[in-house]
Structures are given as structure tokens and as C-alpha cells.
C-alpha positions in Angstrom: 6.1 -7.4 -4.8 3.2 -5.0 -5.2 0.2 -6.4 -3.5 -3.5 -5.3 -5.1 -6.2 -5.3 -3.0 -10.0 -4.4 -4.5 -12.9 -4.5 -2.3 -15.8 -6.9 -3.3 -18.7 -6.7 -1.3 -17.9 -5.2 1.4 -20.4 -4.5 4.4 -21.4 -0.9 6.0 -20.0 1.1 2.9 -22.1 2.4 0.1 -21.2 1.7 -3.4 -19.0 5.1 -3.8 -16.7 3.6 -1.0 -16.4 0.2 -2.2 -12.9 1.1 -3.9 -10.2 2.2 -1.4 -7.5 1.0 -3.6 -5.8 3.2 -6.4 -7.7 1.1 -9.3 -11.0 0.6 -9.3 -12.5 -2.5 -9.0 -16.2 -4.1 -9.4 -18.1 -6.1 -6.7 -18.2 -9.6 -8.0 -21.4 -11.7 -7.4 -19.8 -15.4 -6.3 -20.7 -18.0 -3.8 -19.2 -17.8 -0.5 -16.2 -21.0 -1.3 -15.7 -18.9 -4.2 -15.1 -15.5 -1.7 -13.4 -17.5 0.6 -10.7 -18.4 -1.6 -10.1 -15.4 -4.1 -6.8 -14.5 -2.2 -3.3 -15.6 -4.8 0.1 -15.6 -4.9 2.0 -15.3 -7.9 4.4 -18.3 -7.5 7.2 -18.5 -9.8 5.9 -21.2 -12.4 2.6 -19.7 -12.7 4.0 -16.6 -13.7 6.3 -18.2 -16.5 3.5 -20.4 -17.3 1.3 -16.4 -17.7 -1.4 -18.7 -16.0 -3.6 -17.6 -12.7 -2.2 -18.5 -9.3 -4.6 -19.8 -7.4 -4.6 -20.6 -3.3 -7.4 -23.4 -1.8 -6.6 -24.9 1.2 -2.6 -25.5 1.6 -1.3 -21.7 1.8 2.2 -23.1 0.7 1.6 -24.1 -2.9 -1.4 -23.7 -5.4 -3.6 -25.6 -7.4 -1.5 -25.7 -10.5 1.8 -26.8 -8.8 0.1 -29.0 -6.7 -1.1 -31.0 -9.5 2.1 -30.7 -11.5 4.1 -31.8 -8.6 6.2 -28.4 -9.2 7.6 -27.0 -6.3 5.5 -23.5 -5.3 8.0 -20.9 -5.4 7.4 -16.9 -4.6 10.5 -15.1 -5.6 11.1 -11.3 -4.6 8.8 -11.1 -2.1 10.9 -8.7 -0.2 9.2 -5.7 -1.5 5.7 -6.6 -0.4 6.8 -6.5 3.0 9.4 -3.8 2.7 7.6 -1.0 4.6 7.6 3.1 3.1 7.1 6.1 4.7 4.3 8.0 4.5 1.9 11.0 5.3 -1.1 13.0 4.7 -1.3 16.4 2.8 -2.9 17.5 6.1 0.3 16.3 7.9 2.6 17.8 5.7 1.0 21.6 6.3 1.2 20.8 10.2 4.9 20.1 9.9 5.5 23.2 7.7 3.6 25.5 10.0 5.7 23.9 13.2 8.5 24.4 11.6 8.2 27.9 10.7 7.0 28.9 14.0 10.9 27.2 15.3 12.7 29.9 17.2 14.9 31.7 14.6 18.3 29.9 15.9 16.8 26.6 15.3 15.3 27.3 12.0 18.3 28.5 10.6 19.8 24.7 11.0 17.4 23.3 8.3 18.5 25.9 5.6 18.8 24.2 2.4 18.0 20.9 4.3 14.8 18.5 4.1 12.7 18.3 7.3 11.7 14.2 7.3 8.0 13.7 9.4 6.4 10.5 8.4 3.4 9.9 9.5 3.4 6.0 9.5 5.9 3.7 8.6 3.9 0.7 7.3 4.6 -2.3 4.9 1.8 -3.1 1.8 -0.3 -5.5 4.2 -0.8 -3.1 7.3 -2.2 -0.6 4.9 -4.5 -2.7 3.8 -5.0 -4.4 7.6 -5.9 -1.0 8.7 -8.5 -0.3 5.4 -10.1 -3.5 6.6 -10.1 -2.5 10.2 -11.8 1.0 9.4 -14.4 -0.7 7.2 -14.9 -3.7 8.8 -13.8 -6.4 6.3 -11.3 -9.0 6.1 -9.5 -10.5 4.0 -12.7 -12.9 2.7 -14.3 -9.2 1.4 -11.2 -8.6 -1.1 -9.6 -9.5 -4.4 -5.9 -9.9 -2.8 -3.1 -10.5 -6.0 0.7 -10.6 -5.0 2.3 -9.3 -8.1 6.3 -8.6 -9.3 6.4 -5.1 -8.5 8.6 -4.1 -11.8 5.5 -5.9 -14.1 3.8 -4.0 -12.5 5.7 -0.5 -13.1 6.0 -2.1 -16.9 2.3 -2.7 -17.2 1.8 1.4 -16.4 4.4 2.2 -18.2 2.2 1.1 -21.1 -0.8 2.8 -19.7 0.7 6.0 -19.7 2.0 5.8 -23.3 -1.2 5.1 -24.2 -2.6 8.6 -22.2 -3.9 6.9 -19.5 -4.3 9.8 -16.9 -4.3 7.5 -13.6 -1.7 5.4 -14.9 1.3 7.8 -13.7 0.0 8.2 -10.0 -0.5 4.3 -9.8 3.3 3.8 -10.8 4.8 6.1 -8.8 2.8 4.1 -5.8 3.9 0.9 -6.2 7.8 1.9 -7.2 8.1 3.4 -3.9 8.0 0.0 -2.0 11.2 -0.6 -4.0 14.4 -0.3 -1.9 16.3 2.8 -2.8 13.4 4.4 -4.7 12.6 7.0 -2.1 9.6 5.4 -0.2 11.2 4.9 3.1 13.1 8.1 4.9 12.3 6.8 8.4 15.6 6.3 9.3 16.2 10.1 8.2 13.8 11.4 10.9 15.4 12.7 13.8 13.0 11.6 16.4 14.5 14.8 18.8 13.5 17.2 16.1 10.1 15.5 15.9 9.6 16.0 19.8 9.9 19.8 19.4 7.5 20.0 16.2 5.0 18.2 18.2 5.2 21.0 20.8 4.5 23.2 18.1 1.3 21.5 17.0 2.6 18.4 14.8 -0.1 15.8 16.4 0.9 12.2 15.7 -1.7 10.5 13.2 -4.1 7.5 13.2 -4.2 5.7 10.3 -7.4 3.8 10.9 -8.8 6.9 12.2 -8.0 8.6 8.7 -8.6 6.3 6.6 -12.5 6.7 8.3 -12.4 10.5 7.6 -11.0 10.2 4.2 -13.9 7.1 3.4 -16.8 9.6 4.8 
């Protein structure tokens, strides 16, 4: 699943800072039930049906099953809560300068090998639980959609055929949360190797903490 998340009227941020997520998004001016209720899951009829999935009160079905009497079913929702790894460009340059200040003998053992330094290790929701936390909103403050991640990759696909500059950088986000696509290599980090890099200046990173510097 790819999950989108758009801010709507978020408090303390200025209109430039509204939109944290890759697409942009517009504040929306609705009453407070209206807020309070905006989060969906795209169940399985809904989607078939191509009609909007809409959550009230019962989190286990919506509106439209409930009054179908269909039974509210969220398939593949493995990949919204398969977590990726990630890190900053900032991070990256600390773990290339660490490792090319290794001593010689050690340096020599990554010839023609990748060094793997994530900074976080995180699923679709943290990310978005630390945007919230560094801006503080919650969930009420957001346009949350659950979507199939490969309509998703389809629906850029189009956008990029049709020379939609963003559209590339917002596919090759929401692949990544797709098991065997690249997006997690935590289990290639050698945590010994990461000890030694962080003695050479490899500090570990805050997300909440960057997500402030990058929003200022």
C-alpha cells in the first residue's frame, strides 16, 4: 500500500510549509466533523466499485459496505507497513568522508563493495508520525488515503508519459516500500562497521529533529 498524507490546516506552519508530502496538496476549508473524519482506507469493494472509501465511526468497515452489508476488506496491506531504509544527502557525505578516513587495511575490504548506513529504518506511518510530531499535528490536520501501491506506480507511469517532471521522483518513492525493490538494506548493515564510522564522525540522526531543519 502506499499511504498519502497532505497537510490541511495545519497550525504553527506558514503556508510554504503546509506540504511536507511529495505532492502538493491544498488546505481545505471544512467543518470540524468533516476534519475529523477525512482519514480512508481503500477496502477492496470500494476500489472495484472505483468509488471513495470513506471511514466514520467503526474503523473496521466504511460507509459504503456498511450499508451494503459487504464485508470491508483491505487487501495487500503489507506494503504500508513494510518499513525501508533511508537517509539524508547530509548523511550520505558523513559516511563517505568516515569511510575514507578508515585506516588503509580496513578500507581496502570495501573495494568494489557497497557500504550500507541507514539512517532510519521506518515503515510509511512513522514517517508521517514523526512529520506530525515536528509540526505539531495529528492525524485530524491531514488528508490520510491508503492506496494499492502498483495503482499507484501505474497512475505515474502515466504522468511521466505525459512529461510530468515530478512524476518520476514520486514513483520511485512509493515503489521502494515494495519488498525486493531496494528500499530496505537494513539487514545489509553491519552494525560493527557502523560502530567504527561513528568514531570517525558518522553521528546517528534524528528524524523529528530533521524533519524541523529541513521545514525551516
Amino acid at each position: 500500500m502506499a499511504l498519502s498524507a497532505g497537510a490541511k490546516d495545519a497550525p504553527n506552519l506558514d503556508a510554504s510549509h503546509k506540504n511536507v508530502s511529495p505532492k502538493s496538496h491544498t488546505a481545505r476549508q471544512t467543518s470540524k466533523q468533516q476534519i475529523r473524519h477525512r482519514a480512508s482506507v481503500a477496502c477492496a469493494s470500494c476500489r472495484d466499485r472505483r468509488i471513495r472509501c470513506v471511514v466514520l465511526g467503526n474503523p473496521t468497515e466504511c460507509t459504503a459496505c456498511s450499508k451494503s452489508g459487504t464485508e470491508c476488506i483491505i487487501k495487500n496491506d503489507d506494503e504500508r507497513r513494510r518499513p525501508i531504509s533511508k537517509a539524508y544527502i547530509s548523511h550520505t557525505a558523513e559516511e563517505v568522508a568516515a569511510v575514507l578516513s578508515l585506516p588503509e587495511a580496513e578500507l581496502a575490504k570495501y573495494k568494489n563493495k557497497a557500504v550500507y548506513t541507514p539512517s532510519f529504518h521506518l515503515t510509511q506511518r512513522e514517517i508521517l508520525d514523526a512529520v506530525q510530531c515536528a509540526t505539531g499535528t495529528t492525524d485530524a490536520d491531514w488528508d490520510i488515503k491508503t492506496r494499492d501501491v502498483n495503482e499507484v506506480a501505474r497512475e505515474y507511469e502515466d504522468k511521466i508519459s505525459q512529461g510530468d517532471g515530478v512524476a518520476p521522483f514520486i514513483k520511485f518513492f512509493v515503489t521502494h516500500f515494495l519488498e525486493g525493490h531496494g528500499g530496505d538494506f537494513n539487514h545489509k548493515a553491519d552494525s560493527t562497521e557502523l560502530e567504527k564510522l561513528e568514531q570517525l564522525g558518522l553521528h546517528k540522526e534524528d528524524l523529528v529533529q530533521a524533519i524541523k531543519v529541513t521545514l525551516q
